[in-house]
Biopython code that builds the backbone (N, CA, C, O; Angstrom):
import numpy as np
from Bio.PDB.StructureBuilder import StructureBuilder

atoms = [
    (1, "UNK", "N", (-12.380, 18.525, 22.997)),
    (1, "UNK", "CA", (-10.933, 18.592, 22.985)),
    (1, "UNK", "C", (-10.477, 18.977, 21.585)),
    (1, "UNK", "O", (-11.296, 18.826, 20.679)),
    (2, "UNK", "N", (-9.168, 19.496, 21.273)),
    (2, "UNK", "CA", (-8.703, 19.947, 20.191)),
    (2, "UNK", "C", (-7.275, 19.456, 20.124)),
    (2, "UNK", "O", (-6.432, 19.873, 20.917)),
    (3, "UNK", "N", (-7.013, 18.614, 19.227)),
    (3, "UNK", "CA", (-6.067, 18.099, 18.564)),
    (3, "UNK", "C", (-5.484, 19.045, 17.071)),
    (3, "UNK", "O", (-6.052, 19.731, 16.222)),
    (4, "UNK", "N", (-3.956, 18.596, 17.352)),
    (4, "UNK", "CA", (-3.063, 19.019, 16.441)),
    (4, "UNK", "C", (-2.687, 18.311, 15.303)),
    (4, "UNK", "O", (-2.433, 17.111, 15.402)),
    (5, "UNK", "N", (-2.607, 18.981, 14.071)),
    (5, "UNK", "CA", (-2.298, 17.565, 12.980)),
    (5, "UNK", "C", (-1.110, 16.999, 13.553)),
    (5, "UNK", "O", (-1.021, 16.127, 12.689)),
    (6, "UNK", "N", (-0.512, 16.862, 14.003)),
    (6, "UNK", "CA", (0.767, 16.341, 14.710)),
    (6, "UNK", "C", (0.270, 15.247, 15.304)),
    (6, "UNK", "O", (0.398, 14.087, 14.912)),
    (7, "UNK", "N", (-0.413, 15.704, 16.445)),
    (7, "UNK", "CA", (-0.982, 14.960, 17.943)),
    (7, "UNK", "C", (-1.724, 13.846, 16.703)),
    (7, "UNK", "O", (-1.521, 12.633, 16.761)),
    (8, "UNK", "N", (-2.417, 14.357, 15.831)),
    (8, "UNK", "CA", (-3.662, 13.191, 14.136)),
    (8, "UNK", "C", (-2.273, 12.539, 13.987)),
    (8, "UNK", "O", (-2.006, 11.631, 14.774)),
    (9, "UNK", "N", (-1.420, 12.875, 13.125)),
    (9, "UNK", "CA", (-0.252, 11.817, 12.696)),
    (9, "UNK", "C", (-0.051, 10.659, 13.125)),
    (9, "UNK", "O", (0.007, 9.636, 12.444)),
    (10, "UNK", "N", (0.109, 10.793, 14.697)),
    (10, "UNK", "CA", (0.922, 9.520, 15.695)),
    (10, "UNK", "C", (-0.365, 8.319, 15.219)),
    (10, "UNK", "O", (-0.028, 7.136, 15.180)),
    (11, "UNK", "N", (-1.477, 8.614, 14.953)),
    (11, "UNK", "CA", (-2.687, 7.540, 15.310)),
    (11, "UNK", "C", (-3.003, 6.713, 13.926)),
    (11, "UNK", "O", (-4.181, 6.597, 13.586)),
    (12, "UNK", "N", (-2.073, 6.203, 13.214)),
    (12, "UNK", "CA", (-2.131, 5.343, 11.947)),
    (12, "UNK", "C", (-2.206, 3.616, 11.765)),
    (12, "UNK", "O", (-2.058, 3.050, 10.682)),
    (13, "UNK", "N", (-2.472, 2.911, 13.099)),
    (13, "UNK", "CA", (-2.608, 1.562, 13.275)),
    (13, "UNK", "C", (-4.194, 1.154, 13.153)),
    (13, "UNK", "O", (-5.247, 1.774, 13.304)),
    (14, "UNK", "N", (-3.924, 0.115, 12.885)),
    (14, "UNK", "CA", (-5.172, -0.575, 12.409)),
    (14, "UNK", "C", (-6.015, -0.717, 14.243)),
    (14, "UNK", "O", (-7.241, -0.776, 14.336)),
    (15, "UNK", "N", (-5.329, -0.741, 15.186)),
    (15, "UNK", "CA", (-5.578, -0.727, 16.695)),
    (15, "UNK", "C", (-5.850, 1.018, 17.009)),
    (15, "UNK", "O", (-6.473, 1.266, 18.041)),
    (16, "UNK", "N", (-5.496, 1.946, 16.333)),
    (16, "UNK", "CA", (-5.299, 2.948, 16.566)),
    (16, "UNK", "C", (-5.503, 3.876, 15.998)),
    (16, "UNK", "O", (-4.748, 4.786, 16.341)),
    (17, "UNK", "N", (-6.569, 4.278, 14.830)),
    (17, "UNK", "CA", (-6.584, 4.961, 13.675)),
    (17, "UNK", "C", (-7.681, 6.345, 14.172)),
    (17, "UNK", "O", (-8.826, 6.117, 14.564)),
    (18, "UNK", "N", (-7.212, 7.506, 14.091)),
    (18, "UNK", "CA", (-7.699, 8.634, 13.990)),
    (18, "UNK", "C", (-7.713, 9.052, 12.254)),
    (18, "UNK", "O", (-7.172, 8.432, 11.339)),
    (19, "UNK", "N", (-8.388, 10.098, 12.198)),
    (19, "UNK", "CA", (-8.473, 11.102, 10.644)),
    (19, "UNK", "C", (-9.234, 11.774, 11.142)),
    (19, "UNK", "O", (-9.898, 11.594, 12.163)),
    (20, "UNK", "N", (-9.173, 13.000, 10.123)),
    (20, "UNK", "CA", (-10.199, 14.400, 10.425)),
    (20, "UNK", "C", (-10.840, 13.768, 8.879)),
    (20, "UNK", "O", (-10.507, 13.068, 7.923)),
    (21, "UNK", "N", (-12.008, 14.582, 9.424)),
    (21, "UNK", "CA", (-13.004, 15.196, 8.692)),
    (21, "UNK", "C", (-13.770, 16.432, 8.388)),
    (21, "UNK", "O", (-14.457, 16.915, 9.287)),
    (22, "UNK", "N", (-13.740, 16.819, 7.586)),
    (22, "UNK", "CA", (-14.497, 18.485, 8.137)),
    (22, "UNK", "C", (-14.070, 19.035, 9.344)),
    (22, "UNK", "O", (-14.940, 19.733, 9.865)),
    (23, "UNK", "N", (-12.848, 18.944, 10.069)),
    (23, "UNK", "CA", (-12.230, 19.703, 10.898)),
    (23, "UNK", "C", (-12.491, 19.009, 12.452)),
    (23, "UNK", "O", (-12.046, 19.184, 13.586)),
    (24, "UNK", "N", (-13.479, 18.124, 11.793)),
    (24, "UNK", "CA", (-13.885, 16.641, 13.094)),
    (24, "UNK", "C", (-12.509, 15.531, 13.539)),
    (24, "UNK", "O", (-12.092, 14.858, 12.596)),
    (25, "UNK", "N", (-12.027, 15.389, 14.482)),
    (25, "UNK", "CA", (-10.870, 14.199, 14.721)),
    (25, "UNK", "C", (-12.242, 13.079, 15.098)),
    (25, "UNK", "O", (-13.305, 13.283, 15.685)),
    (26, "UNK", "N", (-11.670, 11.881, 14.483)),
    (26, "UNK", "CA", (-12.702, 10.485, 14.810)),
    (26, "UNK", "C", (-11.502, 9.467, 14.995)),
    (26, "UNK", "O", (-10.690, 9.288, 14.088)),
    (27, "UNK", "N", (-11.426, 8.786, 16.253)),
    (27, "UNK", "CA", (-11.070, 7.499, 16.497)),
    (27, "UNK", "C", (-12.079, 6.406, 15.612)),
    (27, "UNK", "O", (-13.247, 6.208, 15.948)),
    (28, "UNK", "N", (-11.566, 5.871, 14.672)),
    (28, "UNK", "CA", (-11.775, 4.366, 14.208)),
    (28, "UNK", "C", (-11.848, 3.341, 14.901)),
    (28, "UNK", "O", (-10.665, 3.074, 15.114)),
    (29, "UNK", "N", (-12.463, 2.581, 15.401)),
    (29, "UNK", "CA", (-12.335, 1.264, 15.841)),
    (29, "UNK", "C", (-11.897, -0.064, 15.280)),
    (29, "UNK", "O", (-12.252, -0.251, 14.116)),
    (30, "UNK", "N", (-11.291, -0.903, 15.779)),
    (30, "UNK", "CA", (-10.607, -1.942, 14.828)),
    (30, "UNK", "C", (-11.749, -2.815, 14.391)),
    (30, "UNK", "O", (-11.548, -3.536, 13.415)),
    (31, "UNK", "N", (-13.073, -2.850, 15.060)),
    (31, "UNK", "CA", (-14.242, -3.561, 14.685)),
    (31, "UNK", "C", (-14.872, -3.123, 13.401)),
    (31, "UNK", "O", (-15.333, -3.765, 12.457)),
    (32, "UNK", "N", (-14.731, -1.541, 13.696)),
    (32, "UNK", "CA", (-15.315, -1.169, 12.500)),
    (32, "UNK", "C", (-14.440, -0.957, 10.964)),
    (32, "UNK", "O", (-15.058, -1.135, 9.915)),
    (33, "UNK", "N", (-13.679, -0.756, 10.954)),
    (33, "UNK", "CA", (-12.367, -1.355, 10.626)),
    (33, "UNK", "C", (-12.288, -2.629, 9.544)),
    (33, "UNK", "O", (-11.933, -2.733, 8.369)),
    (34, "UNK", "N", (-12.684, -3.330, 10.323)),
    (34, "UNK", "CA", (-12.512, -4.651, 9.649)),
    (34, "UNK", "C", (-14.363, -4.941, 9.073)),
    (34, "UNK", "O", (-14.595, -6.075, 8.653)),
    (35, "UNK", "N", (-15.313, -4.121, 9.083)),
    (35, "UNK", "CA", (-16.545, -4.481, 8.800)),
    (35, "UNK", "C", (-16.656, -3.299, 7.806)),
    (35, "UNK", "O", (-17.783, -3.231, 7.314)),
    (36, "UNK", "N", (-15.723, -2.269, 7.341)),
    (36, "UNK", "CA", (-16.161, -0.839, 6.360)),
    (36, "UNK", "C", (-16.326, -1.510, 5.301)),
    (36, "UNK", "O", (-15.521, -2.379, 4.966)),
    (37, "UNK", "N", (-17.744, -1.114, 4.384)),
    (37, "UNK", "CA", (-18.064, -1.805, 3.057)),
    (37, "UNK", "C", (-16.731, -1.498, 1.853)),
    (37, "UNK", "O", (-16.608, -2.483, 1.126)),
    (38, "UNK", "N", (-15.957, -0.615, 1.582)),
    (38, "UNK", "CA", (-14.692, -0.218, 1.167)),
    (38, "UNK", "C", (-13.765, -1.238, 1.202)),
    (38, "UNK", "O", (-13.108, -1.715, 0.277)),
    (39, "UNK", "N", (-13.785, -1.511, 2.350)),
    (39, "UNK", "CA", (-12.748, -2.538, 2.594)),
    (39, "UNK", "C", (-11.377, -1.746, 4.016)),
    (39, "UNK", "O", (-10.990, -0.580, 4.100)),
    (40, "UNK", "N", (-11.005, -2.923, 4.870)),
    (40, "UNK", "CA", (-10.380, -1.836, 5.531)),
    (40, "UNK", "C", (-8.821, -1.212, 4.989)),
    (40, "UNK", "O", (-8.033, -0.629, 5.734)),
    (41, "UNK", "N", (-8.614, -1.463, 3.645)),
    (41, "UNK", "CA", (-7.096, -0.586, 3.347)),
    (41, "UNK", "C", (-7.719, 1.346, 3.094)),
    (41, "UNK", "O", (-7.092, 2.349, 3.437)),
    (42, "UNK", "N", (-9.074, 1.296, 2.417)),
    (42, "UNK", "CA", (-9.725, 2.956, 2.538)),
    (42, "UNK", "C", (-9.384, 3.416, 3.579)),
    (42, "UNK", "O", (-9.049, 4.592, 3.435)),
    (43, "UNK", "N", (-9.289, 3.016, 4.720)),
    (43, "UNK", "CA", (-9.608, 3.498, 6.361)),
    (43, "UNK", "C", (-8.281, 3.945, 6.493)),
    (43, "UNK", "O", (-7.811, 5.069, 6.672)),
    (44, "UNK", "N", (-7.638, 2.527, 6.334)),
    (44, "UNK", "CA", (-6.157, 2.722, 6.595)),
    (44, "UNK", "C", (-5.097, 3.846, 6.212)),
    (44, "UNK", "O", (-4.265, 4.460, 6.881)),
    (45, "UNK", "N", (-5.633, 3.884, 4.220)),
    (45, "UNK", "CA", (-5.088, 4.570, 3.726)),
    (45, "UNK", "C", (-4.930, 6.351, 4.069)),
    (45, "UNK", "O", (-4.082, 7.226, 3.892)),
    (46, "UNK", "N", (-6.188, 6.242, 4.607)),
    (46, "UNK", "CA", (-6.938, 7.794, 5.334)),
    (46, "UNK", "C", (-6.194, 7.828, 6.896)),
    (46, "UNK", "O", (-5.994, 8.945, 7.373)),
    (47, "UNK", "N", (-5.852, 6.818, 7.561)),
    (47, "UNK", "CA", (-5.188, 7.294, 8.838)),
    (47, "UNK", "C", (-4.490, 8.436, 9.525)),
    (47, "UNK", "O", (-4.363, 9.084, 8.486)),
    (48, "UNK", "N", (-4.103, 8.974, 10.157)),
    (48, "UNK", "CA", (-3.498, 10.198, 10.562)),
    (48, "UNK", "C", (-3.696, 11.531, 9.557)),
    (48, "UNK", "O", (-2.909, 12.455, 9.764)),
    (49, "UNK", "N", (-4.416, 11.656, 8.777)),
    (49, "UNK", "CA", (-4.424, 13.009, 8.119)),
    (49, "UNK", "C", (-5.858, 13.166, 7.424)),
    (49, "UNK", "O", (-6.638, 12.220, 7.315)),
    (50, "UNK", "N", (-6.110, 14.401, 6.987)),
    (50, "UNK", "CA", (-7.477, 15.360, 6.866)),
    (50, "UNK", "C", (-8.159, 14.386, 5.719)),
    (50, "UNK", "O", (-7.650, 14.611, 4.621)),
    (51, "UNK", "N", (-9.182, 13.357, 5.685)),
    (51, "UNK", "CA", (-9.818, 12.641, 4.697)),
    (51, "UNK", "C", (-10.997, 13.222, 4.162)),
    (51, "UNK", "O", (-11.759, 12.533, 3.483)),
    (52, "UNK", "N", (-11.306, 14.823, 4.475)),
    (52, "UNK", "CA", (-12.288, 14.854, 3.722)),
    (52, "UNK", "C", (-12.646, 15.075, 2.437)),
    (52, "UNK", "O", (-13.750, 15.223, 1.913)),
    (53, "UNK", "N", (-11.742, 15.074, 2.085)),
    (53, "UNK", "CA", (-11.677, 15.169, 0.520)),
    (53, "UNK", "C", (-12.118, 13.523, -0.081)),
    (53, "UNK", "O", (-12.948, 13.296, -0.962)),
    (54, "UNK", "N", (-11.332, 12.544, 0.648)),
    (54, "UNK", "CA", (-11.392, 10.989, 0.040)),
    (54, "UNK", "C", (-12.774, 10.791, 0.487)),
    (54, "UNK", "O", (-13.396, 10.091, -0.312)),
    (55, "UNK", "N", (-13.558, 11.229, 1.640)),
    (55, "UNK", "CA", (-14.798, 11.179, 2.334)),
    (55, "UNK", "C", (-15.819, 11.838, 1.226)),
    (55, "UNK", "O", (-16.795, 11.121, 1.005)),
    (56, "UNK", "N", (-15.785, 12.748, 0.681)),
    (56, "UNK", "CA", (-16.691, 13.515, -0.308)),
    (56, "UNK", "C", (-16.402, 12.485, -1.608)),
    (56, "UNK", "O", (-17.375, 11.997, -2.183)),
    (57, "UNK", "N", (-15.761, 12.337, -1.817)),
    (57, "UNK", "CA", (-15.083, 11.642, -3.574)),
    (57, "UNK", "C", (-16.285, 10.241, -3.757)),
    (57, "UNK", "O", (-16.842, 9.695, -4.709)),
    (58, "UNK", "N", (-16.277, 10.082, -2.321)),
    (58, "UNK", "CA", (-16.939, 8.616, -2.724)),
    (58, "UNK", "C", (-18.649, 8.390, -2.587)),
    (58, "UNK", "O", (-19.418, 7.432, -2.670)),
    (59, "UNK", "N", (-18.763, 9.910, -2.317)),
    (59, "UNK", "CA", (-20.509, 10.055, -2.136)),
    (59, "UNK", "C", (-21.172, 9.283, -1.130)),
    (59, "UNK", "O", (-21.926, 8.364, -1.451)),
    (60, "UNK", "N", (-20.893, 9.660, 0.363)),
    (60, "UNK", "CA", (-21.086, 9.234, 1.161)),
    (60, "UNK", "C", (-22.652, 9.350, 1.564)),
    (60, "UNK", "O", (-23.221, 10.390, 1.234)),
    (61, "UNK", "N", (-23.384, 8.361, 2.249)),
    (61, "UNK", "CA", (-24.971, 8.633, 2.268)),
    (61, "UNK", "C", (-25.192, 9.485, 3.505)),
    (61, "UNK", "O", (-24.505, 9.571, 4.523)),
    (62, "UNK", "N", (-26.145, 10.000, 3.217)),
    (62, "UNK", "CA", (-26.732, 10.798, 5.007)),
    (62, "UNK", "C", (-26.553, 9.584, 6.190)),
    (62, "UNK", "O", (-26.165, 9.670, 7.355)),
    (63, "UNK", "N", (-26.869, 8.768, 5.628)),
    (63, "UNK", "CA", (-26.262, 7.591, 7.383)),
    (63, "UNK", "C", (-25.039, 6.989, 7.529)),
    (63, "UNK", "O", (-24.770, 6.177, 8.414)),
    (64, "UNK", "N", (-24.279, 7.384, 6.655)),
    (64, "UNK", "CA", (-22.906, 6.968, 6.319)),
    (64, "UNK", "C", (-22.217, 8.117, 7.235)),
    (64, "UNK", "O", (-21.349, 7.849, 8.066)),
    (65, "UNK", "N", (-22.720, 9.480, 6.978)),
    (65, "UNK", "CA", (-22.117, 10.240, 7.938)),
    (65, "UNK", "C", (-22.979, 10.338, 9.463)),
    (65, "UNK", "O", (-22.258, 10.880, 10.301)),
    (66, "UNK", "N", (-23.924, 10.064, 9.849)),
    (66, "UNK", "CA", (-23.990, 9.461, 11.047)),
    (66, "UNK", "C", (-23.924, 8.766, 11.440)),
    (66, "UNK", "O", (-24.400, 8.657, 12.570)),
    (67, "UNK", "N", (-23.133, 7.508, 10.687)),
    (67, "UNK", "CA", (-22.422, 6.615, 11.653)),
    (67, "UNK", "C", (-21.025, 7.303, 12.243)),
    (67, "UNK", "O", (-20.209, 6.658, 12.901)),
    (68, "UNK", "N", (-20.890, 8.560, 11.942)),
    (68, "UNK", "CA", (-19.564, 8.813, 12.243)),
    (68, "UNK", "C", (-19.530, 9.179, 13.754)),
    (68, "UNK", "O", (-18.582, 9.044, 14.528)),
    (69, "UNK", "N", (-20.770, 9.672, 14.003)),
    (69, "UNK", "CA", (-20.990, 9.949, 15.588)),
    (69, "UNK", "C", (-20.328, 9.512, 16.555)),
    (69, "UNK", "O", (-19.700, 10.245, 17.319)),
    (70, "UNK", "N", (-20.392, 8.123, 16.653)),
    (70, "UNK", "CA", (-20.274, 7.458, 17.874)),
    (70, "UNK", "C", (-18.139, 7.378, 17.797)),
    (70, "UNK", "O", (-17.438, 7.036, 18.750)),
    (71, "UNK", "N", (-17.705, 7.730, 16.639)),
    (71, "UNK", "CA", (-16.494, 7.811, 16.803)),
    (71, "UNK", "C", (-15.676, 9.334, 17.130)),
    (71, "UNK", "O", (-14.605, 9.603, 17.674)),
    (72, "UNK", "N", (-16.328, 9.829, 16.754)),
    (72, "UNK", "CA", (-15.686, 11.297, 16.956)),
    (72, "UNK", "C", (-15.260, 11.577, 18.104)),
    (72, "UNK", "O", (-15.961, 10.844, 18.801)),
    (73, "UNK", "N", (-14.391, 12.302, 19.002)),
    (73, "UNK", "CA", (-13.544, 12.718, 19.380)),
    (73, "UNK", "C", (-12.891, 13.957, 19.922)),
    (73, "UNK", "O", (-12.398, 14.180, 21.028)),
    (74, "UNK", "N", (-13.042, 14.832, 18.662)),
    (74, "UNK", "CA", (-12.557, 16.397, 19.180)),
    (74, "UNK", "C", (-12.477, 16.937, 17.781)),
    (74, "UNK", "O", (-12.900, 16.420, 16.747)),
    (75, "UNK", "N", (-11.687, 18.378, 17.995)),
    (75, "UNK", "CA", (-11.931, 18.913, 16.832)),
    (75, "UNK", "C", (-10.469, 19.135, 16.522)),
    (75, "UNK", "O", (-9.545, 18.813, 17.269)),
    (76, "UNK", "N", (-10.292, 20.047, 14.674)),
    (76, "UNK", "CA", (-9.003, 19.721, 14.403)),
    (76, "UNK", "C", (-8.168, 21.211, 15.080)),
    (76, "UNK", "O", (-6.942, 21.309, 15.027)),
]
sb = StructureBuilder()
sb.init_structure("model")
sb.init_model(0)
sb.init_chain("A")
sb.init_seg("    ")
for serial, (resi, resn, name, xyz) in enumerate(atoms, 1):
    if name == "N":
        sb.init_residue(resn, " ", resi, " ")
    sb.init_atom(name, np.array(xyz, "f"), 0.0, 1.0, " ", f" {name:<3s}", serial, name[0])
structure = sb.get_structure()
């Protein structure tokens, strides 16, 4: 499926959190959420809009980005 930054916007709740990545849309889970080593205001702060920039900044590990799998979604 393909989402609009618009359609990304609406999804900024801690129950409800989308962001792109590399042109990836990922639903967040509130489980995971509340367990991100960051802390969950990073997540938050990244909600509804393109995080890959904040995603690269922080030197993410090769399994850091496959945990992203199981959330992804569609594309941007």
């Amino acid at each position: 499926k393909t989402y609009t930054l618009e359609e990304i916007a609406n999804h900024t709740s801690p129950n409800d959190l989308w962001m792109i990545i590399y042109g990836k849309v990922y639903s967040i889970t509130p489980s995971f959420i509340s367990s991100h080593p960051g802390g969950p205001e990073v997540l938050l702060d990244c909600g509804g809009i393109d995080a890959s920039s904040f995603f690269e900044d922080v030197g993410h590990s090769e399994y850091s980005r496959e945990m992203l799998s199981p959330f992804y979604i569609g594309e941007l």
